[in-house]
NUTOR-337680 format. One record per residue (C-alpha): residue in one letter; x, y, z. Coordinates in steps of 0.5 Angstrom, whole numbers, padded with zeros to 4 digits, always signed. Each point is the difference from the previous one (the first is absolute). Layout:
NUTOR-337680
AXYZ
...
end
This chain:
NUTOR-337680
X+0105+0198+0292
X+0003+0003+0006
X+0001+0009-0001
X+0006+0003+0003
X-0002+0007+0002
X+0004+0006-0002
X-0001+0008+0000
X+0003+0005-0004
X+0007+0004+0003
X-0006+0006+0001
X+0003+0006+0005
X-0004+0003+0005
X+0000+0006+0005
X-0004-0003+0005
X+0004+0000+0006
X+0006-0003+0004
X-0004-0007+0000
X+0000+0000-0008
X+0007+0003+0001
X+0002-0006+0004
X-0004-0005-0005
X+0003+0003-0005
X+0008-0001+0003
X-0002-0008+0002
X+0000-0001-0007
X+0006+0004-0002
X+0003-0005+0005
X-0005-0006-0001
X+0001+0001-0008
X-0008-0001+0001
X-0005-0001+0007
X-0004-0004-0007
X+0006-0004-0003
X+0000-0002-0007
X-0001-0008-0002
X+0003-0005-0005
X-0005-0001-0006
X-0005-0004+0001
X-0004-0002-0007
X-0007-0002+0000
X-0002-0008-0003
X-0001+0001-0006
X-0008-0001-0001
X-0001+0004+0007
X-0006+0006+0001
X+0001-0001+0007
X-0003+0006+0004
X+0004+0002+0007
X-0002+0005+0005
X+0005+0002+0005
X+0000+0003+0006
X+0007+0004+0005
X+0000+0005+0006
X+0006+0003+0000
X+0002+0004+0007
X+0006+0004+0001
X+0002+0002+0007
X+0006+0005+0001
X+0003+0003+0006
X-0002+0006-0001
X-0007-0004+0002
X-0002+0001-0007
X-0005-0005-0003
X-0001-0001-0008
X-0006-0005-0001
X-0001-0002-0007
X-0005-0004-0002
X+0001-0004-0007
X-0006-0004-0004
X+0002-0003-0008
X-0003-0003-0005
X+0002-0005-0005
X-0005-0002-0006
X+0003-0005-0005
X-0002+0002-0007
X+0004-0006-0003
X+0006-0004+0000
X+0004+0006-0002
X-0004+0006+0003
X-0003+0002+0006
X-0001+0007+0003
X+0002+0002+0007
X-0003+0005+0005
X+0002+0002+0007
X-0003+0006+0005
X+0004+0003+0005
X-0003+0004+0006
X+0006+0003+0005
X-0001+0004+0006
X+0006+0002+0003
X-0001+0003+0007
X+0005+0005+0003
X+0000+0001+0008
X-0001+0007+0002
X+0006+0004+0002
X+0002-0002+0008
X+0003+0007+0003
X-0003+0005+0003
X-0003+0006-0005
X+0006+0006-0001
X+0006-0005+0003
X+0006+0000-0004
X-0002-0008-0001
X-0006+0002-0004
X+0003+0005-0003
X+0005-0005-0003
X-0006-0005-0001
X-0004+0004-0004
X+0005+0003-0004
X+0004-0007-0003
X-0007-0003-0001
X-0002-0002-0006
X-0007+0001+0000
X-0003+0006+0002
X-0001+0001+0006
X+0000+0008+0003
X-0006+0001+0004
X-0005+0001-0007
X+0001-0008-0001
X+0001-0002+0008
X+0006-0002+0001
X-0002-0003+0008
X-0005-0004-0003
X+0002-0006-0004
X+0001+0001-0008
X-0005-0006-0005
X+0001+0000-0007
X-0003-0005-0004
X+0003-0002-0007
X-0005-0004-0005
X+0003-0004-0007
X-0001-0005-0005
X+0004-0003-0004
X-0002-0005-0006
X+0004-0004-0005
X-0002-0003-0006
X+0005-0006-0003
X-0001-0003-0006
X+0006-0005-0003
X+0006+0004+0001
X-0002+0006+0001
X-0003+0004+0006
X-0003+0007+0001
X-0002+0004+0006
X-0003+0006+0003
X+0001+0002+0008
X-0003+0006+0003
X+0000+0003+0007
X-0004+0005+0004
X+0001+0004+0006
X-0002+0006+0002
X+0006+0005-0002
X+0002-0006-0005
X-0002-0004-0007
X+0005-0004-0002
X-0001-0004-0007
X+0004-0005-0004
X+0000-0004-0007
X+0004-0006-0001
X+0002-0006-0005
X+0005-0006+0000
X+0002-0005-0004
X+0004-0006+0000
X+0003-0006-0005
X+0002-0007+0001
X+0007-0003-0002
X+0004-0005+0000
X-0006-0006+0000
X-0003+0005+0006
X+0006+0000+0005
X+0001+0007-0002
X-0005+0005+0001
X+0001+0008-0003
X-0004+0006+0003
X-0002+0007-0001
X-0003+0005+0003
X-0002+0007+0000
X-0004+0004+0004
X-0002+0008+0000
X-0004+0003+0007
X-0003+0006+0001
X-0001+0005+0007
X-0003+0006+0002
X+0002+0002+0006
X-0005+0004+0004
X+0002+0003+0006
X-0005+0002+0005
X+0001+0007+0002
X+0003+0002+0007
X+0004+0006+0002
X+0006-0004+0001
X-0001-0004-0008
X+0004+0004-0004
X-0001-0004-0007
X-0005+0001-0005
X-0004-0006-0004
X+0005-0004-0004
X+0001-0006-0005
X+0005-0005+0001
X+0001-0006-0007
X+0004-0006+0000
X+0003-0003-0005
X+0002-0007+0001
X+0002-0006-0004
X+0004-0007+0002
X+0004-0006-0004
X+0000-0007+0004
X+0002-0007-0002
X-0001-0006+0004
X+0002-0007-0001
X-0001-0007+0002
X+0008-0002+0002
X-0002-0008+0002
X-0006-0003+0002
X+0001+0003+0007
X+0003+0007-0002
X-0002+0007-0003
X+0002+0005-0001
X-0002+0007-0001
X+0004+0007-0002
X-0004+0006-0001
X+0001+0008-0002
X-0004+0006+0002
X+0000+0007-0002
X-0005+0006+0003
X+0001+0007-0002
X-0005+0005+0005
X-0002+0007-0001
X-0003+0005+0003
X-0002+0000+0006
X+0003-0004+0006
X+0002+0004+0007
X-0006-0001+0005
X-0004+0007+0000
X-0001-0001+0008
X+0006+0000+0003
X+0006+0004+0002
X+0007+0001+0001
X+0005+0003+0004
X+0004+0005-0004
X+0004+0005+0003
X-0003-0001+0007
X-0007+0000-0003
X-0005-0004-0003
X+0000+0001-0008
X-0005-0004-0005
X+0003-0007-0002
X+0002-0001-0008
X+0002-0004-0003
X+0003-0001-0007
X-0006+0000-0006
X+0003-0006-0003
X+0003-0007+0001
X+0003-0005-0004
X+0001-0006+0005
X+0003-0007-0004
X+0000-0007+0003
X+0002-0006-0002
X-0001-0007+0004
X+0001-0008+0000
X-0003-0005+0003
X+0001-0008+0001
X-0006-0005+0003
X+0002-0007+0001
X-0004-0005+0002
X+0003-0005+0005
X-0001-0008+0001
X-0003+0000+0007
X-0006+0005-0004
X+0002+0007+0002
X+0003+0005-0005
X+0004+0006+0002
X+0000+0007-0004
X+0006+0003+0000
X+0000+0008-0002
X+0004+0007-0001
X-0001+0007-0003
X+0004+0006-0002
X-0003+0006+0000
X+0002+0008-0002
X-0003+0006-0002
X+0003+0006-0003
X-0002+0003+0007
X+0006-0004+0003
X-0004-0005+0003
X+0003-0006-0001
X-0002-0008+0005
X+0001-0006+0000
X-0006-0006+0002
X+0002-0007+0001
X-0005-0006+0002
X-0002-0006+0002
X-0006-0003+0001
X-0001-0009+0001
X-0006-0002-0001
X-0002-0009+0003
X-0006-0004+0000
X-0002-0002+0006
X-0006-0004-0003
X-0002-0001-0007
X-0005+0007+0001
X+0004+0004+0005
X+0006+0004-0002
X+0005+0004+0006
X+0004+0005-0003
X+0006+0003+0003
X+0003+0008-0003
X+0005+0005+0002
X+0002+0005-0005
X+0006+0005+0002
X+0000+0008-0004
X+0006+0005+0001
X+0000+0007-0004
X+0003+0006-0001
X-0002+0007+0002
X-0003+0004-0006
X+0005+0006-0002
X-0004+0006+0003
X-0002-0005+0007
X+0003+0005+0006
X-0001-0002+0008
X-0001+0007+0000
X+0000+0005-0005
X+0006+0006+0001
X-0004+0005-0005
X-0007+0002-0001
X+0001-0002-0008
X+0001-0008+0002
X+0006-0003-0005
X-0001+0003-0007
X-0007+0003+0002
X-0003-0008+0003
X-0001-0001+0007
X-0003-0007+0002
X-0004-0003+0007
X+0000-0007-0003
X+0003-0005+0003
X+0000-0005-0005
X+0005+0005-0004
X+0005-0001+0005
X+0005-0006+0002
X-0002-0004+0003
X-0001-0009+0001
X-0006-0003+0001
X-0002-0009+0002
X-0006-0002-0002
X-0002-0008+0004
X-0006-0002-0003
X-0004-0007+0001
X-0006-0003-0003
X-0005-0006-0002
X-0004-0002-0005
X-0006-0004+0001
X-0004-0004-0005
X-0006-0002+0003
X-0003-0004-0006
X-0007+0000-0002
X-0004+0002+0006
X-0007+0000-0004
X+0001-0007-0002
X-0006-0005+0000
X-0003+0006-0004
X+0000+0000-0007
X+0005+0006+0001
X+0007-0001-0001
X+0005+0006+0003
X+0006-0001+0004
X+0002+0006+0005
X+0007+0002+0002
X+0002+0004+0006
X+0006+0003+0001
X+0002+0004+0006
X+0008+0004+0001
X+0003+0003+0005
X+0006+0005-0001
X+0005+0004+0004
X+0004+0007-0003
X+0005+0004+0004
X+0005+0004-0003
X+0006+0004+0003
X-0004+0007+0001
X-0004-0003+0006
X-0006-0002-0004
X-0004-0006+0001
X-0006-0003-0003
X-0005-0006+0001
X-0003-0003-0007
X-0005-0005+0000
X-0004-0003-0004
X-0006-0005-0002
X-0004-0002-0006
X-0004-0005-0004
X-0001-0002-0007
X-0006-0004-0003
X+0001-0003-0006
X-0006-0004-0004
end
C-alpha cells in the first residue's frame, strides 16, 4: 500500500517564505498534489513507512525545509490507521540594507514577521513549525484530527468522509467535512498592533468520480469554506495616506470552488491528467487553474512525469496599489500580494522509482519506493521559486 501525503490548508504567519509557500500553492493547486483512489488488496495489513524532504527556495533567498515521516498499519481488509509528522524550518534572510535607510525602512515596515530591533530584523529570522496528522479508515468512513504548533500559532482540525459505489462500482460518491480551530498569538513588538485572536473554518466537499472506459476517469467535485475571524497578517503594514497603517482584513470569508478532472491512460503505457478549477470568494477574488501533467514508464519500475499548471485571479475588491485614504477601502487595507491580480505557471517534473526488495535473501519481504520532484513557479508580479523535493516509502 503506497500513501500519498497531504496536509490540511492550515494558514500561518511565518514570514514571506510560508507566504511565498502558500501563493505556490494558490497557483500550484497544491505543492503535495492530490492522488486517484488507490484500495488496499483485500486481506492485506501491510505496514508502510515513508519518508520526504521538501525544500523551497524563492527569490527573495527564502528557504522552507520540511521534513515529513508517516506511517500506515493495516488493521484489516477495510481498516487502517495513518499518521504523519511534520517538522518545517522556515528561514527568512536578514534585511540587506544599511539601518535607517529608506530601503530598510521599507523592508521593515511590509515585512510579515516581526522584525523592529526587539526581534533583529538584520539577522536572519527561523521559525520552526511541528504537526501530526492521523487518519483512521474503516469501511467507507474516515475520521481525523491535525494539529500544528508554533510559536505565535496552535492551529487544530477534525475531519470525517465518507464515500459509496454505484453502478457496479464504476461510480464512486464522496462526502467530506471538516471544522478547524486557530488561535493566533502574536508575538509583541512596538509595530504589532493585533492582540491575541481565534480564527475557525468550516469546510465541506461533494465529489463524484466515474470509471468512463477501461482507460478513462472522470472526476467532478465541489468545495465550500467559510472562514472567521482572524485572517490579516498582524506583522505587516501598509502604505495608507502616505503612511504605514496596520494591515486588515475582513474577519470573514466564504470562498467556493468547483473542479473536473480527466485521467486517461494511453496504449504506449503512459497516462495523462488533465484538470481545471473555478475559484470565487465573497472577497471578490475570483481564478482560474488549468493542468496538465503525462506521466510514462521507462521501465516496469521507473515512472517519469512531466507537469504544467497555468492560474490567473482577480484582485480582491479592497486590493489597492496604494491606498489614497488612511481608511483603506471600506476600513480594509491589504499588503498581500496574493489578494492582487495576478498570473502565475508552475513546470514541474519528477520520477518514481520501485527498488523492489533490497533485503531479499532475508526472511524479510519489504519493498522501497523513491520519488524525487523538481518544480518551477514564477508569476506575473516578478516573483519566482525553486521546489524540490525527495522521498522513500517502505512498505512490509
Amino acid at each position: 500500500m503506497r500513501v500519498q501525503l497531504s496536509t490540511p490548508n492550515v494558514r500561518v504567519f511565518a514570514g514571506p517564505g510560508l507566504a511565498a509557500a502558500a501563493a505556490g500553492a494558490i497557483a500550484a493547486g497544491a505543492l503535495v498534489s492530490i492522488a486517484w483512489p488507490r484500495r488496499a488488496h483485500a486481506g492485506t495489513t501491510e505496514h508502510t513507512v515513508g519518508y520526504t524532504l521538501h525544500y523551497f527556495a524563492d527569490s527573495d533567498r527564502v528557504r522552507v525545509y520540511s521534513n515529513y515521516g508517516d506511517y500506515t498499519l493495516g488493521l484489516s481488509e477495510d481498516a487502517r490507521v495513518y499518521v504523519q509528522w511534520n517538522r518545517q524550518v522556515v528561514v527568512v534572510p536578514a534585511v540587506d540594507a544599511p539601518p535607517g535607510s529608506a530601503e530598510a525602512v521599507d523592508a521593515i515596515t511590509s515585512a510579515s514577521r516581526p522584525v523592529s530591533s526587539r526581534f533583529g530584523a538584520f539577522e536572519d529570522f527561523v521559525k520552526t513549525r511541528n504537526s501530526v496528522q492521523a487518519e483512521l479508515t474503516a469501511n467507507r468512513c474516515r475520521a481525523g484530527y491535525y494539529v500544528s504548533k508554533e510559536t505565535d500559532y496552535l492551529a487544530q482540525q477534525v475531519s470525517g468522509n465518507v464515500d459509496h459505489d454505484l453502478l457496479d462500482g464504476n461510480l464512486n460518491l464522496s462526502a467530506g467535512s471538516s471544522y478547524g480551530w486557530d488561535a493566533i498569538e502574536p508575538l509583541q513588538d512596538d509595530d504589532t498592533q493585533t492582540d491575541d485572536a481565534l480564527k475557525t473554518t468550516l469546510h465541506g466537499n461533494l465529489v463524484a468520480t466515474e470509471t468512463l472506459t477501461r482507460s478513462t476517469t472522470l472526476r467532478v467535485g465541489g468545495e465550500v469554506n467559510f472562514v472567521r475571524g482572524l485572517q490579516h497578517n498582524p506583522y505587516r503594514n501598509v502604505y495608507a495616506a502616505g503612511g504605514p497603517a496596520a494591515e486588515r482584513h475582513p474577519d470573514r470569508r466564504l470562498r467556493r470552488d468547483a473542479y473536473v478532472k480527466l485521467h486517461q491512460y494511453l496504449n504506449n503505457r503512459s497516462s495523462i491528467k488533465l484538470d481545471y478549477k473555478y475559484y470565487a470568494d465573497d472577497w471578490g477574488v475570483a481564478s482560474h487553474t488549468m493542468g496538465a501533467k503525462l506521466s510514462q514508464y521507462v521501465t516496469g519500475k521507473v515512472i517519469v512525469g512531466y507537469g504544467y499548471r497555468y492560474y490567473d485571479q482577480g484582485a480582491a475588491d479592497f486590493f489597492r496599489d496604494e491606498y489614497e485614504d488612511a481608511d483603506g477601502i471600506g476600513g480594509y487595507r491589504t499588503g498581500d500580494y496574493r489578494l492582487g491580480e495576478f498570473a502565475a505557471h508552475l513546470f514541474g517534473t519528477d520520477l518514481d522509482w520501485d527498488l523492489g526488495r533490497p533485503l531479499a535473501g532475508i526472511e524479510f519481504d519489504g519493498v522501497l519506493h523513491l520519488t524525487v520532484r523538481y518544480e518551477r513557479y514564477f508569476n506575473s508580479n516578478n516573483f519566482s521559486a525553486n521546489i524540490f523535493e525527495s522521498g522513500f516509502a517502505f512498505a512490509f
